[in-house]
Each structure stands twice: as structure tokens, then as C-alpha cells.
C-alpha positions as CSV (number, residue, x, y, z in Angstrom):
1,X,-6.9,14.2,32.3
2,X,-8.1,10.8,32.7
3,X,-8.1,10.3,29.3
4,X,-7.1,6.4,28.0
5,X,-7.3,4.7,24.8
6,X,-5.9,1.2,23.2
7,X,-4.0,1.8,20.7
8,X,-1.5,0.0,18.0
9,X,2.0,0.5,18.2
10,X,2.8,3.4,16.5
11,X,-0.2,4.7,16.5
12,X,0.2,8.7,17.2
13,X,-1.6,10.7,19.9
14,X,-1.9,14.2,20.0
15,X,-4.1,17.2,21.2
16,X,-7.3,17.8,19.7
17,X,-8.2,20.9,21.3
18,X,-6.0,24.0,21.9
19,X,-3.3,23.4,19.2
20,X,-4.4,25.8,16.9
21,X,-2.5,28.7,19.2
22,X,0.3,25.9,21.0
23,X,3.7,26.6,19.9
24,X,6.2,24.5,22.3
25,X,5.2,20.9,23.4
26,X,7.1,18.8,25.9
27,X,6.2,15.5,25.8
28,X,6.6,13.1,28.6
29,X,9.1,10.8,26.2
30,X,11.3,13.8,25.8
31,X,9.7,14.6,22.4
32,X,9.1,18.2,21.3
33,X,7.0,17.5,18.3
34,X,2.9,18.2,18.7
35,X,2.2,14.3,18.1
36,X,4.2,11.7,19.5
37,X,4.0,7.8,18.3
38,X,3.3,5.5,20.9
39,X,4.9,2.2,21.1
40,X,4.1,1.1,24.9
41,X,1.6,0.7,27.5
42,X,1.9,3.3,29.3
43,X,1.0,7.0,31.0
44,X,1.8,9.5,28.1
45,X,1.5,13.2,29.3
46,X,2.1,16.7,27.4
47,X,3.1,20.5,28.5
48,X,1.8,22.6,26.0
49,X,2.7,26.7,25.9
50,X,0.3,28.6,23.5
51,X,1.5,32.3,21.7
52,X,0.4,34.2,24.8
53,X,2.7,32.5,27.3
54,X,0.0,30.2,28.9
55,X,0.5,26.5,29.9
56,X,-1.6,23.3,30.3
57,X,-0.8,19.6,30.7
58,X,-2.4,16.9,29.5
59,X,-2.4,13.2,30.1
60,X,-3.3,10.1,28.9
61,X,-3.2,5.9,29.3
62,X,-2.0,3.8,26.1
63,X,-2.9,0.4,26.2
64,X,-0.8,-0.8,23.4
65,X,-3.4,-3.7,22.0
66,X,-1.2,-5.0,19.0
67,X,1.0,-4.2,16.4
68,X,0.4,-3.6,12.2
69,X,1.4,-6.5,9.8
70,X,4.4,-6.5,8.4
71,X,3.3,-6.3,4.3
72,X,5.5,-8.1,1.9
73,X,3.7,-9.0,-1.6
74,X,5.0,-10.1,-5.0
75,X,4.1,-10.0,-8.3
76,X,4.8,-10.3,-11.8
77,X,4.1,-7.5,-14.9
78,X,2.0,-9.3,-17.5
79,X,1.0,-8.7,-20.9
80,X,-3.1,-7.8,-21.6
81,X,-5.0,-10.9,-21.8
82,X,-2.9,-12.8,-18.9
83,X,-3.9,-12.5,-15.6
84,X,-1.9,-11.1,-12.7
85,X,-1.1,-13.6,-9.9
86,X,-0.1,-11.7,-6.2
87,X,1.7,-13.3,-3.9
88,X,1.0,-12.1,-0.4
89,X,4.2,-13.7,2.4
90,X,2.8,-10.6,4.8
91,X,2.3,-11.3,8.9
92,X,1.1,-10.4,11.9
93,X,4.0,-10.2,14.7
94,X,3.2,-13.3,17.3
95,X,1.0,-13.5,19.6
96,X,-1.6,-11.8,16.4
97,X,-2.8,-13.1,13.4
98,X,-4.5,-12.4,10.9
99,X,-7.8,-13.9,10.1
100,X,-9.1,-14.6,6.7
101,X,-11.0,-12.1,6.3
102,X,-8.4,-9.3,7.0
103,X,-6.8,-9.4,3.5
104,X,-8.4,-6.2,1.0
105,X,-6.6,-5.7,-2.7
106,X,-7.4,-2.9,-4.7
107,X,-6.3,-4.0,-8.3
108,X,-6.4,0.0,-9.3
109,X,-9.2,-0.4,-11.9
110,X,-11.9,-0.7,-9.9
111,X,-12.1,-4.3,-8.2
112,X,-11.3,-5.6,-5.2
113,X,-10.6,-9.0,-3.8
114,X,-10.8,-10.0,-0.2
115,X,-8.8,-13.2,-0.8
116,X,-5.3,-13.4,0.8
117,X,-3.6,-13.9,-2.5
118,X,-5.9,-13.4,-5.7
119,X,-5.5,-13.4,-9.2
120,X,-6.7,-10.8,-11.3
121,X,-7.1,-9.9,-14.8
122,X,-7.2,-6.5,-15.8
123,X,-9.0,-5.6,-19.7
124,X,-6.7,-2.4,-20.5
125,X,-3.0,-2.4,-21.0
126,X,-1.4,0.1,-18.9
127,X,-0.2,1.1,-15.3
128,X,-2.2,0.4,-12.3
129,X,-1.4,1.1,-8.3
130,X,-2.8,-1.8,-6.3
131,X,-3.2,-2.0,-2.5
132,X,-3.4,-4.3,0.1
133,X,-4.9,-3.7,3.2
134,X,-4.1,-6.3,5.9
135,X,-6.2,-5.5,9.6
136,X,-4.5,-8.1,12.3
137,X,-7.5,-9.7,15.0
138,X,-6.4,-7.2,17.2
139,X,-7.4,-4.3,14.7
140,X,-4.0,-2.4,14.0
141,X,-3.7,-2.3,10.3
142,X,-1.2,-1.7,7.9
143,X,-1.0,-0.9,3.7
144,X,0.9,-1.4,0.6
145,X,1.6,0.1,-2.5
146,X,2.9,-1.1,-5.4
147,X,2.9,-0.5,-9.2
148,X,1.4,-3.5,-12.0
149,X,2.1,-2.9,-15.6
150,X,0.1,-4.7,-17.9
151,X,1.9,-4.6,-21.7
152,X,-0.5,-4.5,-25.2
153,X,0.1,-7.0,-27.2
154,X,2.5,-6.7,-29.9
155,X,1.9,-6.6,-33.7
156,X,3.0,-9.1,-36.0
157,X,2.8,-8.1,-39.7
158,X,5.3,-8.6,-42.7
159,X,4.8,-8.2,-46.8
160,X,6.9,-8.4,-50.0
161,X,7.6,-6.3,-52.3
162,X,8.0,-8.8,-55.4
163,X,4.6,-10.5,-57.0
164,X,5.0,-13.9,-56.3
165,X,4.8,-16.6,-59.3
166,X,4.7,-19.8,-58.0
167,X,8.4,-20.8,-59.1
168,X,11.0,-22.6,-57.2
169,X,14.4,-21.0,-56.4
170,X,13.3,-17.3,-56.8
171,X,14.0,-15.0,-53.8
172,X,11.2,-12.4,-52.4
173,X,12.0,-9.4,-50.5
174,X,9.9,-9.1,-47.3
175,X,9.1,-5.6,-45.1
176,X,9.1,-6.4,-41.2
177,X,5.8,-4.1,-40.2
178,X,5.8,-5.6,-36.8
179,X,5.4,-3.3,-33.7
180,X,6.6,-4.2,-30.2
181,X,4.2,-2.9,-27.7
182,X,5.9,-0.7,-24.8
């Protein structure tokens, strides 16, 4: 066809019609799969056999308008009451960039920050999966996952177990009740 579309490098194309009953593709790359990525500008083109022997082709232009971020974020495990500071040392390969509003963290409790490298404090000791979503100005995208612990405080309690008097030189006895939060 005369199909086109600008995509980001790899970006995958494939047929939206007919692939229900295709069984054997032969991509113009040499590819047999039934989606290819594309990674150039260029004319893309398919051969497409179905279960009953029949074959079609297919074609289409790829402007190739950019290429996703590369994501690179740090950050350290905390315990409750501390807040969590991400780094955020991802980019867009050159001649992109990325403005600043294409940064979006999901902290995994609910918020959100659009901020390229926010700090967060979360109310509930546990495990949480953030994201961060980076778009470059040429719209190709790319995402991040990572896990953030958050530890519970640990408990700090001791007693005796002699009544204390009041006199010099005696020695007490004292129970360690403390709890290290995991």
C-alpha cells in the first residue's frame, strides 16, 4: 500500500488486518516473525501466506523521527518517616532532548511527580514499584522499573528484673526487648 508512518526506533510494525489466518511472513529485512522492529527510514514491505495457501504483500514508509531515552535512575532504601530522594542521570541520544516537562514518577502508592528528580515520602513501611516515564521532544518514549523499600522503625525497649533501691555498687539485671524491624 501506500501506507507511511513516523515512528521511533524500535518501534514495531505489523499487520492489522488478515493475521488472524497468516501463518508464514517474509519481511523485506529478511525477518520471518509477524512484527518486525524498525530502526531506519525506510520502505518496509511484507509477504504474508494465510492457512489456505493465499498470498498478499504489504508495504509501508518509516520515517524514523527519534529515538527513546536511555533511563538510568538511582536511589536509596529508607526507613519510614525519611523521604526518598531519586536521582534521574537518564538522556535523550543527540540531536533530542528532553524537555522539562517529559519526566512522570509513579512512587507506587498513589502519587506522581512530574519533576525530573523528586523526592518523596511515603506513610507505610513496605515495598513499592516506582516508574519513570521519560517522552523525548520528538515523542518516542521510554520506562523504568525499579523496586523502593521503605523499613519500620525499630523498637527500642529494655527492663530489669531486680527492684531497684537506690544504692551504689549493686548490679541490676536488664532484658533486651528491642525489635529490629525487617
Amino acid at each position: 500500500g501506500n501506507d507511511s508512518a513516523s515512528l521511533c526506533s524500535g518501534n514495531s510494525i505489523g499487520l492489522i488486518k488478515g493475521y488472524e489466518t497468516a501463518f508464514m511472513y517474509s519481511w523485506s529485512t529478511g525477518s520471518t516473525a509477524s512484527q518486525i522492529a524498525v530502526d531506519s527510514t525506510q520502505w518496509y514491505s511484507v509477504s504474508v501466506q494465510d492457512t489456505l495457501g493465499c498470498t498478499a504483500v504489504d508495504s509501508m514508509h518509516v520515517t524514523i523521527k527519534g529515538i527513546g531515552p536511555t533511563m538510568v535512575i538511582g536511589f536509596d532504601s529508607v526507613c519510614k518517616g525519611d523521604s526518598t530522594v531519586f536521582a534521574n542521570n537518564s538522556f535523550a541520544i543527540a540531536p533530542d532532548s528532553i524537555s522539562g516537562n517529559g519526566w512522570t514518577w509513579n512512587f507506587g502508592d498513589g502519587d506522581t511527580s512530574l519533576l525530573k528528580e523528586p523526592s518523596h515520602l511515603y506513610n507505610i513501611a513496605s515495598k513499592y514499584v516506582i516508574t519513570l516515564t521519560a517522552v523525548t521532544d520528538s515523542g518516542c518514549d521510554n520506562t523504568i522499573k525499579d523496586t523502593v523499600i521503605v523499613y519500620a522503625l525499630p523498637t527500642a525497649e529494655f527492663s530489669t528484673n531486680s527492684s531497684p533501691t537506690g544504692c551504689v555498687n549493686i548490679n541490676y539485671s536488664y532484658v533486651d526487648s528491642s525489635q529490629v524491624a525487617i
